[in-house]
N, C-alpha and C positions, 0 to 999 in steps of 0.2 A: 397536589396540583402541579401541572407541569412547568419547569423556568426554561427561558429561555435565554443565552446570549448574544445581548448586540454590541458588534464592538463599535467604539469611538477612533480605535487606531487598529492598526493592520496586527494580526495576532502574531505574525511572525518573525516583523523586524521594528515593529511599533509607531515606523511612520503613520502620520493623521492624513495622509496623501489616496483617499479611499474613493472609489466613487463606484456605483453600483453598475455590474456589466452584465447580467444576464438573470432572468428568471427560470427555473429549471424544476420542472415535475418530478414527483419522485413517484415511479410505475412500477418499483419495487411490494410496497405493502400500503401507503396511505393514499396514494394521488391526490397528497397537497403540493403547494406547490412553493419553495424558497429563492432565497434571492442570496446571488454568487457576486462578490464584489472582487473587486479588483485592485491592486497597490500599487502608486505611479512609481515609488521608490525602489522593491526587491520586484515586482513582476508577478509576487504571488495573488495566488485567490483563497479567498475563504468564503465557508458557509455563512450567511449572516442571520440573527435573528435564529440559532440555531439551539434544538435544546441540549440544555446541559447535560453532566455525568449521570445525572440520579434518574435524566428525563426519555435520553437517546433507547433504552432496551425497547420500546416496541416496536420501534420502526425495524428492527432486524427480525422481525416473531415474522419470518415467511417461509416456506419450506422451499421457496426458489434461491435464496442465499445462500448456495451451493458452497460458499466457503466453511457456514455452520453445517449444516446438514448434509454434508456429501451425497445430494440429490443426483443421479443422473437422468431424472424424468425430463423429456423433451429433447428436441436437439440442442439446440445450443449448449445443456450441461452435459450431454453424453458430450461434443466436442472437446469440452471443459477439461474430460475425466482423459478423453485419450491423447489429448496436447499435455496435459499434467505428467502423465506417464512418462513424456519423452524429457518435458523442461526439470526433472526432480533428479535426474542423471546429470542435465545440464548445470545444475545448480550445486549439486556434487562438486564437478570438476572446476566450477569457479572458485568456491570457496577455498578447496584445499589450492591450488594456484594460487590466489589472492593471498591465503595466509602462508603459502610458503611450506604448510606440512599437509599429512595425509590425517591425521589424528591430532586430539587437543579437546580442551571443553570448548563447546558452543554451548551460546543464549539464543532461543527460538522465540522472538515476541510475536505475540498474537498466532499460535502455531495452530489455531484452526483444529480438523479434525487428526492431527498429527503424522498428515503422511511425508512432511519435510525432517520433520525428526527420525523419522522410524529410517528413513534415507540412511540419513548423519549417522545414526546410531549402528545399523547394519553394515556402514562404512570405514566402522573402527573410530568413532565421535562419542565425547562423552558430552551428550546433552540434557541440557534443560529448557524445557517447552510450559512457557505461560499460555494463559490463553482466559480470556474474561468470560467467554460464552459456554455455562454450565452445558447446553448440546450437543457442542464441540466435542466440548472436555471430555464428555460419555464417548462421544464414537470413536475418538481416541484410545480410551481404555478396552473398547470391545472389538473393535477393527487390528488395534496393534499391541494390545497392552501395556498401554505408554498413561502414566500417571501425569498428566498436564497441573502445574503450579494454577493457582488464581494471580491475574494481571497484577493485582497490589502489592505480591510480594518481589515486584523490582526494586521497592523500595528499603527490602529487605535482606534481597543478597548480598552476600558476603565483596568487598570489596576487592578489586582485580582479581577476579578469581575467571577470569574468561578472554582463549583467544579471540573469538568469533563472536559478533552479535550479530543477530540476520532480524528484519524486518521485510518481510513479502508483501505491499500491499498492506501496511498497516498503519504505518505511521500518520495519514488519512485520516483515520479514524480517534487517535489518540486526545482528549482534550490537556492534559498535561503536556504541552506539546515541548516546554522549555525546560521543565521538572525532568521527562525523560531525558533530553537530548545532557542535561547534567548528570543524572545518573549511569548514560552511555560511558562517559569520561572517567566516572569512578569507577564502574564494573570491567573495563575495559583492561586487560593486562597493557602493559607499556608499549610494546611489537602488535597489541592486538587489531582488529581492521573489524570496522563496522558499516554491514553491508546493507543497504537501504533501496527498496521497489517502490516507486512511486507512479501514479500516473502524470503524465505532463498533459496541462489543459491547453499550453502555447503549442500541443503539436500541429502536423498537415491535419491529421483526420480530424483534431477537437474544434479544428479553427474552420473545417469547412461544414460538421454539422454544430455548432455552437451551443445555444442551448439546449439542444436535445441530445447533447455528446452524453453517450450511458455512462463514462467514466466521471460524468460532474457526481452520480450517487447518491446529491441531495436526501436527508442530510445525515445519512450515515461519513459523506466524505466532509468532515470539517475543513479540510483546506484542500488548495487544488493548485500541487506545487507547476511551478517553473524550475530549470535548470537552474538557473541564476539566484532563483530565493529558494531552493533546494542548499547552496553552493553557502551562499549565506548567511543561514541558517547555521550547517556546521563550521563554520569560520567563526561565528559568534562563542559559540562553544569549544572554540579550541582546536578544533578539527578542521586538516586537508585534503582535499580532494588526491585522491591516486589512481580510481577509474571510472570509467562511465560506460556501460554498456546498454545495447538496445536490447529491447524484449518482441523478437520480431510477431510471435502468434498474438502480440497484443491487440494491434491495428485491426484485424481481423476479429477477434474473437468482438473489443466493443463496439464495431463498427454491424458488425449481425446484431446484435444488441439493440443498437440504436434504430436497425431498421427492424429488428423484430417489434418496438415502442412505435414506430411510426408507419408502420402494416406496410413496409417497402419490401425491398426485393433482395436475396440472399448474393443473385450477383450483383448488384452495387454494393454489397458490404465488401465482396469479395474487391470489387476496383477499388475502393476507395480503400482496404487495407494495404492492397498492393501499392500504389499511389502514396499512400502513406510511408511505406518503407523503403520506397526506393527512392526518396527526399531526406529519406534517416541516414540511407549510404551513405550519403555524403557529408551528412551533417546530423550525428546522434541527437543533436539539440530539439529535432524533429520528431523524434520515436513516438510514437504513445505512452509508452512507457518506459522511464530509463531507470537500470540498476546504480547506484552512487558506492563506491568504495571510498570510505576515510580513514584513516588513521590520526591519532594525534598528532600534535602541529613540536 
């Protein structure tokens, strides 16, 4: 039978300051429909009434979650496949910059069907790539011949044994959400830098389609960070902030999303992504999506 959890306090900084901000369908696989609350203290949001570790795998069973099944059917994923092409370059050259070398070991959480690894790996990186979804994990081994770990054994590797941790878009999804960010700290070499994608729900674009923003994900997305309870979050754990960068084909990519859910029109995805980035110029805090670099404190 399926559990479900409701929190009493904010999962992220554990203020009781909670009140419920939006209702959000999930047009992904069930079209039920959850409830996204809100925390007066860090800013953040979470899934509520959300199911747990044992209960979350069918909501991801769709062949449209192109992160497992590297589907290009449709527009929107063929977009997916050939903005990915360019950002897996760009994500290359952040990391070695960030960490200051060109080579080292990297940790890949949640590494999907392995085309960030096979990157890394191709780029003189010695990586290890978890990833919890058995579908994944196959199209990794037949696409790149890349052995993907199971998620669990984070709690198994070997301590600082890792320049680089990268999370793309995962940390979301994580219900261990304070277990990890303590095992970041252990896994972490000393100089090491841990690079974190998240979506931001406080951006232009989430804040102007609200509950029907596709980055809410209900309830595959357990929390629905802010810069500020992003920032938080790794202060709590020891960790300071050293970058923030925006993710500019984000604004775009969820905003087609949100109008391919609400049978709107592919040029207003296109304004309202534009619109969306050009309020991040000036102020990342805005982005759709911002990448967090931390290092220990």
């Amino acid at each position: 039978m399926a559990s479900t959890i409701h929190y009493q306090a904010c999962p992220i900084c554990a203020s009781e300051s909670i009140e419920k901000l939006y209702v959000a369908k999930d047009h992904t696989v069930s079209n039920e429909s959850f409830e996204v609350w809100r925390c007066a203290k860090c800013s953040g949001g979470f899934t509520q009434n959300v199911p747990d570790a044992a209960s979350i795998g069918p909501y991801y069973a769709a062949e449209s979650y192109v992160s497992h099944t590297d589907s290009d059917k449709g527009f929107i994923n063929n977009v997916y496949h050939k903005v990915r092409r360019f950002s897996l370059v760009t994500k290359k050259k952040l990391v070695n910059r960030l960490a200051n070398k060109t080579s080292g070991t990297l940790l890949d959480i949640g590494a999907g069907t392995g085309a960030f690894v096979h990157t890394m790996q191709t780029g003189g990186w010695q990586v290890t790539g978890l990833e919890p979804d058995a579908t994944a994990a196959k199209q990794a081994l037949l696409k790149y011949d890349i052995q993907l770990q199971s998620a669990e054994n984070i709690y198994t590797l070997g301590n600082q044994a890792f320049d680089v941790i990268t999370m793309w878009h995962v940390l979301e999804h994580v219900h261990d959400l304070h277990g990890y960010f303590k095992r970041f700290g252990e896994l972490l070499l000393p100089s090491g830098v841990l690079i974190i994608a998240v979506p931001n729900y406080t951006s232009t674009d989430a804040n102007f389609y609200k509950e029907t923003w596709a980055a809410l994900d209900t309830p595959r997305h357990l929390y629905h960070f802010s810069p500020t309870s992003m920032e938080l979050l790794a202060n709590t754990h020891g960790f300071r902030l050293v970058a923030k960068k925006a993710m500019w084909f984000d604004a775009f990519y969820v905003a087609m999303l949100t109008e391919q859910h609400k049978g709107g029109s592919l040029l207003k995805a296109i304004l309202v992504g534009l619109w969306s980035n050009s309020t991040a110029l000036l102020n990342v805090n805005t982005c759709s999506s911002v990448i967090y670099a931390f290092k220990k404190k």
